[in-house]
Biotite code that builds the C-alpha atoms (Angstrom):
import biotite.structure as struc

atoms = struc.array([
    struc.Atom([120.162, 81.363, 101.320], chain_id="A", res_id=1, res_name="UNK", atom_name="CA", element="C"),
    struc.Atom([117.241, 79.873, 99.270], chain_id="A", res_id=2, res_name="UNK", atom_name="CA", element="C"),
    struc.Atom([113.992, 81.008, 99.840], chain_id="A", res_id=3, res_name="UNK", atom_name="CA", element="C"),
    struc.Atom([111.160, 78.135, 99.476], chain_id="A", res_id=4, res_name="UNK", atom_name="CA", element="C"),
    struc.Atom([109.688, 78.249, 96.128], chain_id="A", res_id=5, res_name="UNK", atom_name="CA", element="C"),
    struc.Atom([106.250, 78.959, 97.943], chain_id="A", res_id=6, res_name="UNK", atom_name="CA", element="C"),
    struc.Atom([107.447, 81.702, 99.520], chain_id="A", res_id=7, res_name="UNK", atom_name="CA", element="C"),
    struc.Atom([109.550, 83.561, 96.429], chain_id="A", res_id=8, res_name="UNK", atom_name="CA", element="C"),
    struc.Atom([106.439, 82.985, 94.318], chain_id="A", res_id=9, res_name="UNK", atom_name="CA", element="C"),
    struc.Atom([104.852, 84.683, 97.299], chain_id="A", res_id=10, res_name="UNK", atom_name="CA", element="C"),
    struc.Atom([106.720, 87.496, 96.958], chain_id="A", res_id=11, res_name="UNK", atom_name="CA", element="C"),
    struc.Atom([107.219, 87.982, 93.475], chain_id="A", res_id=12, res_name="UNK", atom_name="CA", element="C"),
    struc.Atom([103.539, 87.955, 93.077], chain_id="A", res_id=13, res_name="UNK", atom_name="CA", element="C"),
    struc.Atom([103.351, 90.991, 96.014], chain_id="A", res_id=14, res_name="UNK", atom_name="CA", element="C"),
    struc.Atom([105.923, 92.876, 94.095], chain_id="A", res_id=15, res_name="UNK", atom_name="CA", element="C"),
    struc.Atom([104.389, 92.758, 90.717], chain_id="A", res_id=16, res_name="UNK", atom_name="CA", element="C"),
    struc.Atom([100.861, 93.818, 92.183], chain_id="A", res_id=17, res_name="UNK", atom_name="CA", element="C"),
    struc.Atom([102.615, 96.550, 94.329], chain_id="A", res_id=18, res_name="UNK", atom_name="CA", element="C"),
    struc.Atom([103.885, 97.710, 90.448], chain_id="A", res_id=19, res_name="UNK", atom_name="CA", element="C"),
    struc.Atom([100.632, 97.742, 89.227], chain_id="A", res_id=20, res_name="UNK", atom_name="CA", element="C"),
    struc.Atom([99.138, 99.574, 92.104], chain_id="A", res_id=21, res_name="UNK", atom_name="CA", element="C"),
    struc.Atom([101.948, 102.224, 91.830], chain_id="A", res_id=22, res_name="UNK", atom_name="CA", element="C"),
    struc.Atom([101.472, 102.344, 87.892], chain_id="A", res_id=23, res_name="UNK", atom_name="CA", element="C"),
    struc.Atom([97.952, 103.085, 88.234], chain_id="A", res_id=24, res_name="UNK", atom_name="CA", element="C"),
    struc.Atom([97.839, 106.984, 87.492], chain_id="A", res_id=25, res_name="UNK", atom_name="CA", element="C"),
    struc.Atom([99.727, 110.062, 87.566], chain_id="A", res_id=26, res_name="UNK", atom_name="CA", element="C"),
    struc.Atom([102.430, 110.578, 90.200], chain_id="A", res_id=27, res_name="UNK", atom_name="CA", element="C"),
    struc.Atom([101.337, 110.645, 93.480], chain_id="A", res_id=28, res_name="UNK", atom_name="CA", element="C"),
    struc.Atom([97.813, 109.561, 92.337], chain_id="A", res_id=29, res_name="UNK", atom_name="CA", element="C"),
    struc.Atom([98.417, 106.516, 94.453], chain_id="A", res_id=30, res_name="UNK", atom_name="CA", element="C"),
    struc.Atom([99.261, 108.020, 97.871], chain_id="A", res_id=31, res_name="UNK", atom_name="CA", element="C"),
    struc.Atom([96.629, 111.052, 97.752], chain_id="A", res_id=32, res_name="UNK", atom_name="CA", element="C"),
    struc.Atom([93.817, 108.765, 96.827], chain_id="A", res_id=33, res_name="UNK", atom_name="CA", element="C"),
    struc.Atom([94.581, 106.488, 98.937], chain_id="A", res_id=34, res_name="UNK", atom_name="CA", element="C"),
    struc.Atom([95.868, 108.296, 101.986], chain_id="A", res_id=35, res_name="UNK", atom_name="CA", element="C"),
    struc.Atom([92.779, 110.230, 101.609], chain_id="A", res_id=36, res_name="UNK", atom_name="CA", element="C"),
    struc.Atom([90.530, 108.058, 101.266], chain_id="A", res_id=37, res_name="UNK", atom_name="CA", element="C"),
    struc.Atom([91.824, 106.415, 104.809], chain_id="A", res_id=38, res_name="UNK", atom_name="CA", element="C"),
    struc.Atom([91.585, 109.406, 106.147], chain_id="A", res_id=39, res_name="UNK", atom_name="CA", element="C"),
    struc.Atom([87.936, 109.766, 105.192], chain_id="A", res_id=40, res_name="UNK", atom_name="CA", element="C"),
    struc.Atom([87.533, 106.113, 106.383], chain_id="A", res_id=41, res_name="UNK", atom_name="CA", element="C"),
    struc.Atom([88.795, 106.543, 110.053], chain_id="A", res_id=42, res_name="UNK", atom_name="CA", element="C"),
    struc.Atom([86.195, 109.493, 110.283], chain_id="A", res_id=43, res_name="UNK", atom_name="CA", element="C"),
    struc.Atom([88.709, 112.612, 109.870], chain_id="A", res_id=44, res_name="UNK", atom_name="CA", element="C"),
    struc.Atom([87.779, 115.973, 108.727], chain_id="A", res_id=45, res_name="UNK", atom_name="CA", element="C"),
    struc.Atom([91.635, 117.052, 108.985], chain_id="A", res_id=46, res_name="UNK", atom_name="CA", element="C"),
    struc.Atom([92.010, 120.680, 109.397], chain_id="A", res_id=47, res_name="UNK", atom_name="CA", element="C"),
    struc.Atom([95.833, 121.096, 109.094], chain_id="A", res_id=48, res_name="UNK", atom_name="CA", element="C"),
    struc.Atom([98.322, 119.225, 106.610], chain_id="A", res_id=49, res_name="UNK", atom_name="CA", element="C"),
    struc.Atom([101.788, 119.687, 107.585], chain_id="A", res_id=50, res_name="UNK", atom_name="CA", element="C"),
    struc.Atom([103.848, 118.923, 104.433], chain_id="A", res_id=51, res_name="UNK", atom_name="CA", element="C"),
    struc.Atom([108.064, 117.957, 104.967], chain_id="A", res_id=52, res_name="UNK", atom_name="CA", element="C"),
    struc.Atom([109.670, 117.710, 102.121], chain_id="A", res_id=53, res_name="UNK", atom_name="CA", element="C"),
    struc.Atom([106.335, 119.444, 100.226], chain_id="A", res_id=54, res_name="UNK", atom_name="CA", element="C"),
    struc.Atom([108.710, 119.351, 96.694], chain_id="A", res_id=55, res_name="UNK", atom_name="CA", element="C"),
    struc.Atom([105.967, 121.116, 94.554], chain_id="A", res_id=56, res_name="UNK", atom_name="CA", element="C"),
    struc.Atom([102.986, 120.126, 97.055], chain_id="A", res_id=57, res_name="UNK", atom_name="CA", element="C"),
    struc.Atom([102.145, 117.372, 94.742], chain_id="A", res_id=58, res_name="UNK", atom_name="CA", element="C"),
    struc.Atom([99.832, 115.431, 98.098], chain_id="A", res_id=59, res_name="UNK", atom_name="CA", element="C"),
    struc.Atom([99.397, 118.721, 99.894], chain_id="A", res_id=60, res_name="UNK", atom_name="CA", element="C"),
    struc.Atom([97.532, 119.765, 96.477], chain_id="A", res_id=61, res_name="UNK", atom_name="CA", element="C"),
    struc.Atom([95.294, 116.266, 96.938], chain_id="A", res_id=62, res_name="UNK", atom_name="CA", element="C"),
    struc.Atom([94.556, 116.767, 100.352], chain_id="A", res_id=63, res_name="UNK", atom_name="CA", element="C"),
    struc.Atom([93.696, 120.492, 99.813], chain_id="A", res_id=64, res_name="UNK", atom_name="CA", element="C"),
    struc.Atom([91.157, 119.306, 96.979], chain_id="A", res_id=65, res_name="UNK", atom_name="CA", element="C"),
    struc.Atom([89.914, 117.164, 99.415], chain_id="A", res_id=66, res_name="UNK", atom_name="CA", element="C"),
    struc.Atom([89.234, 119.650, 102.319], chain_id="A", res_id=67, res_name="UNK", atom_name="CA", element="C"),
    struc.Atom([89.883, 122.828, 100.617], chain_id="A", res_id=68, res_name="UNK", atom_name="CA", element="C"),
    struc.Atom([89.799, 124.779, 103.858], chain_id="A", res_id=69, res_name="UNK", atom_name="CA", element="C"),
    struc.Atom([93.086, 122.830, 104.892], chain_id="A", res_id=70, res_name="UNK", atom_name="CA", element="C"),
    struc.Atom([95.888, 124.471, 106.757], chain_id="A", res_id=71, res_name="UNK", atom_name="CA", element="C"),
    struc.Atom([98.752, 123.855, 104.625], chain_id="A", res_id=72, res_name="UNK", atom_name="CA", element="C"),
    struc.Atom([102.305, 123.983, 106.368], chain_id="A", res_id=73, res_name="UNK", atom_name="CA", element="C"),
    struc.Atom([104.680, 123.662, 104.411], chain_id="A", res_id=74, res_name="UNK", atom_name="CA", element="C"),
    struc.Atom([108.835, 122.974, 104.874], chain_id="A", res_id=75, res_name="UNK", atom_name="CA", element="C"),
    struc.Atom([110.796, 122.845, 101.320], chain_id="A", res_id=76, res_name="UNK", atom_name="CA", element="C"),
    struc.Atom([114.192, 124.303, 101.790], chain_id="A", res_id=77, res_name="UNK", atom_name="CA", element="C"),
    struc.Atom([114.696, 123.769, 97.985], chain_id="A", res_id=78, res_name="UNK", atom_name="CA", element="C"),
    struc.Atom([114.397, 127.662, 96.684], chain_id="A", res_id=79, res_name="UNK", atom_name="CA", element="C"),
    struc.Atom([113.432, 125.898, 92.979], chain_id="A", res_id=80, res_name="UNK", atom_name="CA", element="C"),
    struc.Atom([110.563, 124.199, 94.404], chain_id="A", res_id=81, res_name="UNK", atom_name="CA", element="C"),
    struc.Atom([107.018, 125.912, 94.675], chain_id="A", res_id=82, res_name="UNK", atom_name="CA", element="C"),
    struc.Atom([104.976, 124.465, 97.290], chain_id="A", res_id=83, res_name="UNK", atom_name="CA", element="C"),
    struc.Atom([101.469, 125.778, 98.789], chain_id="A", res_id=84, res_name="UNK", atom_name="CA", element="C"),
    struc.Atom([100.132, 126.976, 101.978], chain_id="A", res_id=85, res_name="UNK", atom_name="CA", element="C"),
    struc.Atom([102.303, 128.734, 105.131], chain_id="A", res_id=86, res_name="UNK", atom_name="CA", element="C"),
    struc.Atom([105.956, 127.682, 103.587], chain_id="A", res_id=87, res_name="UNK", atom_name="CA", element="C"),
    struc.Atom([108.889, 127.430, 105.589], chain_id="A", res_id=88, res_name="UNK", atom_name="CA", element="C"),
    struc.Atom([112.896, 127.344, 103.749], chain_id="A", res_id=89, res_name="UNK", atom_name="CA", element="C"),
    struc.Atom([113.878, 124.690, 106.019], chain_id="A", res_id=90, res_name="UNK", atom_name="CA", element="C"),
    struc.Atom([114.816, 121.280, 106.380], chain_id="A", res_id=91, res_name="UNK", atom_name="CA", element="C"),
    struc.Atom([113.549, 119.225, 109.623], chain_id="A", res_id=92, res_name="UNK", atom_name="CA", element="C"),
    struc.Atom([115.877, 116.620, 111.735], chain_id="A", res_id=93, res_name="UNK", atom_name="CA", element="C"),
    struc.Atom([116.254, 115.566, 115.410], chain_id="A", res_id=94, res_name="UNK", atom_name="CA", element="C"),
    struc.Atom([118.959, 117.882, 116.325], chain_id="A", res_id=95, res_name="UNK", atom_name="CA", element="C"),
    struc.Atom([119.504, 121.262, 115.120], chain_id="A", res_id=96, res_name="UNK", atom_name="CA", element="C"),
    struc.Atom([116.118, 121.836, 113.191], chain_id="A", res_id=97, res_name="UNK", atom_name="CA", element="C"),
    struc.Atom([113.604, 119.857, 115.920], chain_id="A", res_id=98, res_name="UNK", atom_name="CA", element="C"),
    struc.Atom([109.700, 120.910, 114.692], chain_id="A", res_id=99, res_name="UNK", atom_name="CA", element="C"),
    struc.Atom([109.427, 120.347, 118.470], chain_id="A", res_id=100, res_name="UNK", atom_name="CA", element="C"),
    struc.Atom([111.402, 123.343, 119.034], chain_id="A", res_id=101, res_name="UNK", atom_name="CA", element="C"),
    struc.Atom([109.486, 125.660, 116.644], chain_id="A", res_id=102, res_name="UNK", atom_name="CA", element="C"),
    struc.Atom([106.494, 126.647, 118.867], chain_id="A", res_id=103, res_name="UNK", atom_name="CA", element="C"),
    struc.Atom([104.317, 126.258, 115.388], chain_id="A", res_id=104, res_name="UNK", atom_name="CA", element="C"),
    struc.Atom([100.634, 125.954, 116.883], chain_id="A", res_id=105, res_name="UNK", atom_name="CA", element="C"),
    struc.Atom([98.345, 123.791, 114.382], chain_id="A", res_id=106, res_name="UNK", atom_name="CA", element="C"),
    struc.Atom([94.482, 122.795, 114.495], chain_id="A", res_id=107, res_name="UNK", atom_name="CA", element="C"),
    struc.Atom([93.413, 119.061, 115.261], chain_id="A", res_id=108, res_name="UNK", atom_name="CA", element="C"),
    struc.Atom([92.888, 116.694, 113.422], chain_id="A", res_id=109, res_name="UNK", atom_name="CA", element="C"),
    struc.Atom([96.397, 116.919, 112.108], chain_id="A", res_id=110, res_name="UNK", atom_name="CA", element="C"),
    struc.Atom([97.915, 114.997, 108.810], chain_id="A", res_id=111, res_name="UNK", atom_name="CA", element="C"),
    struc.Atom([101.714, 115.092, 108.820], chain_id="A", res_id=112, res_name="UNK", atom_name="CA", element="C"),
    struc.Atom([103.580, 113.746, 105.168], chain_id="A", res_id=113, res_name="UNK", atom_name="CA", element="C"),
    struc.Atom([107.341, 113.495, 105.708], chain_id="A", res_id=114, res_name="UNK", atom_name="CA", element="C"),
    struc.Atom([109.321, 112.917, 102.521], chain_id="A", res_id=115, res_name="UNK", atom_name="CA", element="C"),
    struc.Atom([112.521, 114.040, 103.074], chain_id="A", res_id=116, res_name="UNK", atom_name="CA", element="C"),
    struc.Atom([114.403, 111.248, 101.703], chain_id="A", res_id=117, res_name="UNK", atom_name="CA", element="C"),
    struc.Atom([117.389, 110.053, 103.957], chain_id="A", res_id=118, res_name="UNK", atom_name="CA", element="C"),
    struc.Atom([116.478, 112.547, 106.886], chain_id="A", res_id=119, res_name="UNK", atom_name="CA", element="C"),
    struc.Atom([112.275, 110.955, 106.931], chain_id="A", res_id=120, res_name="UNK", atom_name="CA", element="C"),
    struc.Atom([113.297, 109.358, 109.781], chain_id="A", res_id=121, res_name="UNK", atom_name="CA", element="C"),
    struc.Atom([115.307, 112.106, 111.714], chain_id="A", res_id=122, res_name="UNK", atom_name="CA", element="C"),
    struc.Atom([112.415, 114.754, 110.355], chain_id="A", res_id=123, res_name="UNK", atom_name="CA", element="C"),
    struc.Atom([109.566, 112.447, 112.485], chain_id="A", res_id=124, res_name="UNK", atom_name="CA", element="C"),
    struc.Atom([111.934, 112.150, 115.585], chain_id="A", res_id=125, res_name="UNK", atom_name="CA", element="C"),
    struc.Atom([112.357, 115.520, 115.692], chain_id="A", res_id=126, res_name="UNK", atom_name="CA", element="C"),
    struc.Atom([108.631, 115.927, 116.319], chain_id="A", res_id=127, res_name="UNK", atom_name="CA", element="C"),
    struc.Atom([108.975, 114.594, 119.724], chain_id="A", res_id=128, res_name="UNK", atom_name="CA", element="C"),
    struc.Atom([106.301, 114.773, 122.288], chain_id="A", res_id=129, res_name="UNK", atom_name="CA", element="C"),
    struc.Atom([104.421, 117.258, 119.348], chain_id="A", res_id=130, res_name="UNK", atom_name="CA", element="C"),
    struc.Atom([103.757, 113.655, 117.474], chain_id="A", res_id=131, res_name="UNK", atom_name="CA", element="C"),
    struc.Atom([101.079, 113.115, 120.012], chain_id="A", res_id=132, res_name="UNK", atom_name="CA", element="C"),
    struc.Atom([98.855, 115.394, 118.521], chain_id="A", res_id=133, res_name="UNK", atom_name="CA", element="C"),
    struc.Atom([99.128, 113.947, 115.065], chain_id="A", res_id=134, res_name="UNK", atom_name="CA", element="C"),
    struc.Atom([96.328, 112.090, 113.677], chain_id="A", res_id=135, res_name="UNK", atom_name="CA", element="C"),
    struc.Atom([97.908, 110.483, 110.744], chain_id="A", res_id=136, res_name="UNK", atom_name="CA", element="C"),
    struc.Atom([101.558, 110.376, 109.749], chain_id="A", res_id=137, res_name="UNK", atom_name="CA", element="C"),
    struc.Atom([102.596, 109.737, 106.233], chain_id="A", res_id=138, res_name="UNK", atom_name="CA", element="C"),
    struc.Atom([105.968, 108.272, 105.683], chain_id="A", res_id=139, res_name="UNK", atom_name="CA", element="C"),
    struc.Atom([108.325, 107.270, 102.558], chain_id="A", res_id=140, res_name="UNK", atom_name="CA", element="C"),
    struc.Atom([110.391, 104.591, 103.278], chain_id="A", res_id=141, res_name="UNK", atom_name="CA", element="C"),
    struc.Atom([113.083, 104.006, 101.242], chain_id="A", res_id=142, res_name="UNK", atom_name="CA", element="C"),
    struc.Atom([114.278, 100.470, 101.148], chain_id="A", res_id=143, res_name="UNK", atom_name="CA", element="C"),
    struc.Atom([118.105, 100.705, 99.654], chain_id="A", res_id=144, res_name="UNK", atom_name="CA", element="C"),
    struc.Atom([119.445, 103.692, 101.203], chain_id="A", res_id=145, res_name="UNK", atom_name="CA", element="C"),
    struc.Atom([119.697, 103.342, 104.817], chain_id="A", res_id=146, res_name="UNK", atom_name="CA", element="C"),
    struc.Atom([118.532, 100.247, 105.831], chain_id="A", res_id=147, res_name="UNK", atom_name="CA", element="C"),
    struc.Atom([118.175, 101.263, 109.582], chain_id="A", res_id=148, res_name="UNK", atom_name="CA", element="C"),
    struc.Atom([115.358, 104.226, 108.145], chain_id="A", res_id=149, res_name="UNK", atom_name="CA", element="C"),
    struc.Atom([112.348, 101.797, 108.006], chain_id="A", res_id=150, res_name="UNK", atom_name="CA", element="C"),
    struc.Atom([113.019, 100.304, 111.973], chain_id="A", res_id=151, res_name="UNK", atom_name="CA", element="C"),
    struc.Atom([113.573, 104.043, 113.062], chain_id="A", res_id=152, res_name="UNK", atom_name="CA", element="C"),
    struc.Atom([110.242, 105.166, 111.558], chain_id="A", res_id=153, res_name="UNK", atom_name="CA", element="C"),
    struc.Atom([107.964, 102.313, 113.010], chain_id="A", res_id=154, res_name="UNK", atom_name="CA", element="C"),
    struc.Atom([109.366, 102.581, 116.209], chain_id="A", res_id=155, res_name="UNK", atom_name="CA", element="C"),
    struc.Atom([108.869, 106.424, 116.414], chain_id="A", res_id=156, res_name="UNK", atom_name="CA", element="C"),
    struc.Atom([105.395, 105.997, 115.336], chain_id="A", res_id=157, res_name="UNK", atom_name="CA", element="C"),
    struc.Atom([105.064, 103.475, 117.667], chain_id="A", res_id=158, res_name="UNK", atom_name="CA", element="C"),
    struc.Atom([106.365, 105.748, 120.172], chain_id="A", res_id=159, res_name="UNK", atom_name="CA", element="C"),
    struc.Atom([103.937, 108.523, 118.927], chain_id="A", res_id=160, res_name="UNK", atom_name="CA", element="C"),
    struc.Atom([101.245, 106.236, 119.780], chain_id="A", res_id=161, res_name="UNK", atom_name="CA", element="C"),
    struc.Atom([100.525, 105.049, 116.410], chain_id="A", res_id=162, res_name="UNK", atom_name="CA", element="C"),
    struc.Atom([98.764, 101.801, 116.409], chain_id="A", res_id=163, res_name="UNK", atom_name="CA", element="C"),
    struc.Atom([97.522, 101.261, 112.529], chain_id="A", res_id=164, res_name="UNK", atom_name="CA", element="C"),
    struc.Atom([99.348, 101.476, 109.449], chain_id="A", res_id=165, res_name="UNK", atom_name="CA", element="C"),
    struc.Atom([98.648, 100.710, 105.481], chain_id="A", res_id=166, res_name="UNK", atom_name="CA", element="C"),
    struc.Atom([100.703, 100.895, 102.520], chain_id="A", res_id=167, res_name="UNK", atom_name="CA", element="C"),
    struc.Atom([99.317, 103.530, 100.443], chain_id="A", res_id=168, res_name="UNK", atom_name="CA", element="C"),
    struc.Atom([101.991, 103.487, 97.477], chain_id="A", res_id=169, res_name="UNK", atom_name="CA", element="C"),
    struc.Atom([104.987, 101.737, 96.554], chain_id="A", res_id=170, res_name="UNK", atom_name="CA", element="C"),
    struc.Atom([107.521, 101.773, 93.514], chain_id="A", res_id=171, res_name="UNK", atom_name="CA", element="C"),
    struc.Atom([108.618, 98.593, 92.203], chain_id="A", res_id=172, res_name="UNK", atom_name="CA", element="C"),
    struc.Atom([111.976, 98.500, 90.548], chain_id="A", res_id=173, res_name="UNK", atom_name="CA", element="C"),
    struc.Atom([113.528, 95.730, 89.153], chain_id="A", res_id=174, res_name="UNK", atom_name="CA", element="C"),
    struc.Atom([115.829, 95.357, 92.527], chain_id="A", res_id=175, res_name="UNK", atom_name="CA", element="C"),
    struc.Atom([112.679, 95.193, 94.450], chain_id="A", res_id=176, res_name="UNK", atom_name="CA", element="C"),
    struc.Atom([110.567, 97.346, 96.524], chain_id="A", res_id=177, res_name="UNK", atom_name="CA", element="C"),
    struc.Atom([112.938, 100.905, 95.675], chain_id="A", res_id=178, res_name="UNK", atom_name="CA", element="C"),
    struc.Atom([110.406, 102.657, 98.315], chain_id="A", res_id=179, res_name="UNK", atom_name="CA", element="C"),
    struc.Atom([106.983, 102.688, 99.715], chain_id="A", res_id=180, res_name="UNK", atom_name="CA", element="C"),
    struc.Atom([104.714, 105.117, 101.613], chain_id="A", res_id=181, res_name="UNK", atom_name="CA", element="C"),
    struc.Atom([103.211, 104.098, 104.502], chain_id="A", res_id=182, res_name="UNK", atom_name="CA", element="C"),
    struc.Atom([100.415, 106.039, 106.923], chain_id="A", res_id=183, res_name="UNK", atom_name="CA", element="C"),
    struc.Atom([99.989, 105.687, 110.466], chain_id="A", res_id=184, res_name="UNK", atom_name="CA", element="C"),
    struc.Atom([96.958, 106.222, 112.935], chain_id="A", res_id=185, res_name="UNK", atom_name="CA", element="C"),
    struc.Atom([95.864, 106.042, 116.256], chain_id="A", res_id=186, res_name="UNK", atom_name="CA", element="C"),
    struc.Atom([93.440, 103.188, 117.218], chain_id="A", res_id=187, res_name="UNK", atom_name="CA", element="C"),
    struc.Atom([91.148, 105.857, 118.268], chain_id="A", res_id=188, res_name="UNK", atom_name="CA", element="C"),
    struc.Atom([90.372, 108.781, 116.327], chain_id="A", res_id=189, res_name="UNK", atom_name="CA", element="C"),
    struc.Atom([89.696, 112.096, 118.208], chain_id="A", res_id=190, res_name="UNK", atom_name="CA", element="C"),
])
């Protein structure tokens, strides 16, 4: 199907400025800055980061500059990777590996990042009734992978009683949109 010329011109235009915007800076210049500077925006002084899928703590290390006394808790189970703060060898889902289920007690306000590529989705899930006491929730959603991963994510944030969102990176491949991180919050900010 044929998309109306105004509306593929429409999107073309959003994918080339979502390039630029992701081709700004460094890696993850984009989704620090920005996440942070939401963060600042909706009045947060966060005082724990919870970091799945930290990699090598590449936004834990932003936030952390940011609020450098920062909880960091962090959940690699890549033995190669180095990341910061109180780290944990595991992988997160919604079945075996719950962060429900790990009794992990964490100070308010609370940033979660979840990049855990196919399992982002199954990672927030597994947060359950815990997502309630997250302030902002930082997701990667990947566009060509599982195409049911973007629906699951809004509607657990929605569950969570997220009620605000912004892009605050996205990489632009010649396909499209390849992925795009997106941050929740709650209408109203403890």
């Amino acid at each position: 199907m044929k998309l109306p010329f105004a509306v593929e011109n429409t999107l073309t235009l959003v994918r080339l400025g979502l390039f630029v915007l992701a081709k700004q800076g460094k890696p993850n210049w984009a989704i620090g800055e920005r996440s942070i500077a939401w963060v600042r925006n909706l009045g947060l002084t966060p005082k724990t980061f919870i970091d799945i899928g930290a990699h090598e703590s590449e936004v834990a290390t932003w936030f952390k500059r940011a609020w450098p006394d920062i909880r960091v808790i962090s959940f690699e189970p890549d033995s190669a990777c180095k990341p910061i703060g109180e780290v944990h060898r595991r992988a997160l889902n919604d079945s075996n590996a719950r962060f429900d289920q790990l009794s992990l007690a964490f100070e308010q306000p609370c940033i979660v990042k979840v990049d855990a590529e196919d399992d982002t989705a199954s990672a927030i899930i597994g947060f359950g009734d815990v997502l309630q006491q997250v302030d902002v929730l930082i997701a990667e959603m990947w566009n060509f992978k599982d195409c049911d991963q973007p629906t699951k994510i809004w509607q657990a944030a929605l569950e969570g009683g997220f009620t605000k969102s912004r892009v605050v990176d996205a990489m632009l491949t010649t396909k499209g949109i390849h992925h795009y991180d997106i941050a929740f919050a709650r209408r109203k900010v403890r």
